[in-house]
C-alpha positions as CSV (number, residue, x, y, z in Angstrom):
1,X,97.5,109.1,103.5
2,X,100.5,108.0,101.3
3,X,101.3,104.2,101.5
4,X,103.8,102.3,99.2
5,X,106.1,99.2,99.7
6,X,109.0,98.1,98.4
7,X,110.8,94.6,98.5
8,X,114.6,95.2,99.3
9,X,116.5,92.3,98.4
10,X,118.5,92.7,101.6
11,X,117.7,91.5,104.9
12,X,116.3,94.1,107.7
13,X,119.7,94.8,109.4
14,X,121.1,95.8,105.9
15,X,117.9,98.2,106.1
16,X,118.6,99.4,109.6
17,X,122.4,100.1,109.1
18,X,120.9,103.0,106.2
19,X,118.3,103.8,108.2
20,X,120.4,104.5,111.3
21,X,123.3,107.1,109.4
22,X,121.9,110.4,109.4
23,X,124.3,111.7,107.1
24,X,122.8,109.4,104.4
25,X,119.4,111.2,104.9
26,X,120.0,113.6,102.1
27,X,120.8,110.5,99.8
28,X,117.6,109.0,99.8
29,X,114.7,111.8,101.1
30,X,114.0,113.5,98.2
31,X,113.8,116.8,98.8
32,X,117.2,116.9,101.1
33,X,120.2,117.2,100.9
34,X,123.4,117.8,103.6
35,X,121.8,116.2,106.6
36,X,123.5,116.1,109.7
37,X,123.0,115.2,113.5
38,X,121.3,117.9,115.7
39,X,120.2,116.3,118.9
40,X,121.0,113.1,120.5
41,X,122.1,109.9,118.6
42,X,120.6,109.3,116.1
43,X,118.1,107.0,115.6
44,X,117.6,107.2,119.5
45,X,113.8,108.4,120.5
46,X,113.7,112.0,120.7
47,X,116.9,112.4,118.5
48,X,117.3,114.8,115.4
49,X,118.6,115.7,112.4
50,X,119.1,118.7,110.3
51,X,119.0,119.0,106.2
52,X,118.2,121.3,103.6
53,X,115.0,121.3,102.1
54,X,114.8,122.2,98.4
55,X,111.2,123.2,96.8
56,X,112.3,124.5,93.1
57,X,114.2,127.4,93.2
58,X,113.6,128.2,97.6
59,X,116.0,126.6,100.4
60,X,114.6,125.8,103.8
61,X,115.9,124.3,107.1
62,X,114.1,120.9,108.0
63,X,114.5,119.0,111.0
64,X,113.6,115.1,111.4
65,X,112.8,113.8,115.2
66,X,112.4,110.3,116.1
67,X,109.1,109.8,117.6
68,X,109.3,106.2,117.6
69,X,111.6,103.2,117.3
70,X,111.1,99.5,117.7
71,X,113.7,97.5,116.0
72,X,113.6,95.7,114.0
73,X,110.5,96.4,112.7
74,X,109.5,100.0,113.4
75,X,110.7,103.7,112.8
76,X,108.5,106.7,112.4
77,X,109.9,110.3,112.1
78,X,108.3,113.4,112.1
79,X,109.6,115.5,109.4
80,X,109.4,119.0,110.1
81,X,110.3,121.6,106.9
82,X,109.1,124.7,108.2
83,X,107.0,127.1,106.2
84,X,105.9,123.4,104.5
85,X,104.7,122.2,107.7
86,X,105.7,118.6,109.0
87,X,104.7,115.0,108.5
88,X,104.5,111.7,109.8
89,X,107.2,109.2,107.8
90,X,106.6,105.7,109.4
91,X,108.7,102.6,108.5
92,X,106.8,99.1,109.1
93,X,110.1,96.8,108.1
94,X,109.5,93.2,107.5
95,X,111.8,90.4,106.7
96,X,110.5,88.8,104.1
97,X,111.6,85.1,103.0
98,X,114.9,84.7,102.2
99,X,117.3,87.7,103.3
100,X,115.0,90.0,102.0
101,X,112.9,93.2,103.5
102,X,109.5,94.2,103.2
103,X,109.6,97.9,103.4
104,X,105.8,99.8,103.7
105,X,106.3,103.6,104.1
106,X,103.4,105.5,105.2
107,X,103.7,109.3,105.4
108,X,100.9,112.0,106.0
109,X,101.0,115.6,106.8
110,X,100.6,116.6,110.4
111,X,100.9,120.6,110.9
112,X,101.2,123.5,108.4
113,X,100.7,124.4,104.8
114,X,101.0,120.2,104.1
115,X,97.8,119.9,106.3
116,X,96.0,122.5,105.3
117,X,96.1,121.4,101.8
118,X,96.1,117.6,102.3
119,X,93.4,115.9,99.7
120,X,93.9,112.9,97.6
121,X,96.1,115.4,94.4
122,X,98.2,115.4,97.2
123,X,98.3,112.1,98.1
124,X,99.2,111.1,94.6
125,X,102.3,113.6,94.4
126,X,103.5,111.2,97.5
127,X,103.2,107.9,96.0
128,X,105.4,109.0,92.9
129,X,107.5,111.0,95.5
130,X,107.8,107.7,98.1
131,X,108.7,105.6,94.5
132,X,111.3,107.5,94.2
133,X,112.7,107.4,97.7
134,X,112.3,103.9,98.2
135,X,114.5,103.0,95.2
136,X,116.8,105.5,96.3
137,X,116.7,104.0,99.7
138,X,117.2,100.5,98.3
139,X,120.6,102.0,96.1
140,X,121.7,103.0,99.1
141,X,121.4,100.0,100.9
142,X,122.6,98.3,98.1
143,X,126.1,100.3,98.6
144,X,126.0,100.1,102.6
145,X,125.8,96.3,101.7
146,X,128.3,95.7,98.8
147,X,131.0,98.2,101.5
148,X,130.3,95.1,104.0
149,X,128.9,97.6,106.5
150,X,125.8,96.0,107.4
151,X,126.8,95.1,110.9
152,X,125.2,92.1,113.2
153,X,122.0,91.1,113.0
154,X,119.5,93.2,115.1
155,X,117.3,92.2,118.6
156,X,114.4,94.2,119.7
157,X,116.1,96.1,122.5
158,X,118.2,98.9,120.6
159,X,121.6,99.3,121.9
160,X,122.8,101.1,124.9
């Protein structure tokens, strides 16, 4: 199991509003690239999205699914990239002090070539591959913020 955390110097709803446009995906997963919406609205339970998965030189279809959401503090995908296999991504956010976030990103394979060959090499090529999402994720953030699109502050219940 990969686990890393990053402090976002942003507070959680600055987080969410990133976390919640799917066509920013591909800006922050590595891997991805030209994500968009494929079932339901996104980040509703049960909703998806569709990207490009690039492993070197090959192209494949992934899909995300929400399998979980409690805002403010919880989102977990399962990341499906076919002939790879799929994965649990789960987001535990925390506000942390002052208007900032606590972000601990926990991803493991579930299904597929991923979980066949899941061992701790593995788990290593995740942390340096989750370092460089979550300061990808915070750059985007960063931008959603400085564009003054960071919208009210959140509640537990998601919106209707």
């Amino acid at each position: 199991m990969a686990i890393r955390h990053r402090l976002i110097d942003h507070p959680p709803r600055a987080l969410w509003a990133a976390l919640e446009e799917e066509t920013l995906y591909g800006e922050w997963v590595v891997g991805t690239s030209g994500s968009r919406s494929e079932r339901g609205r996104w980040p509703q339970m049960g909703s998806s999205i569709t990207y490009t998965v690039r492993v070197g030189p090959k192209e494949f279809q992934g899909r995300t699914t929400v399998r979980r959401i409690d805002r403010p503090h919880a989102l977990e995908l399962e990341a499906d990239s076919g002939p790879l296999g799929t994965a649990r991504i789960a987001f535990d956010i925390r506000p942390w002090g002052d208007g900032k976030t606590l972000v601990i990103l926990d991803e493991h394979p579930l299904q597929g070539l991923g979980g066949m060959l899941h061992n701790t090499v593995l788990d290593a090529v995740l942390q340096v591959r989750h370092r460089t999402m979550l300061a990808r994720l915070a750059q985007v953030i960063d931008d959603v913020s400085a564009e003054g699109d960071t919208g009210p502050p959140f509640t537990a219940e998601p919106p209707e």
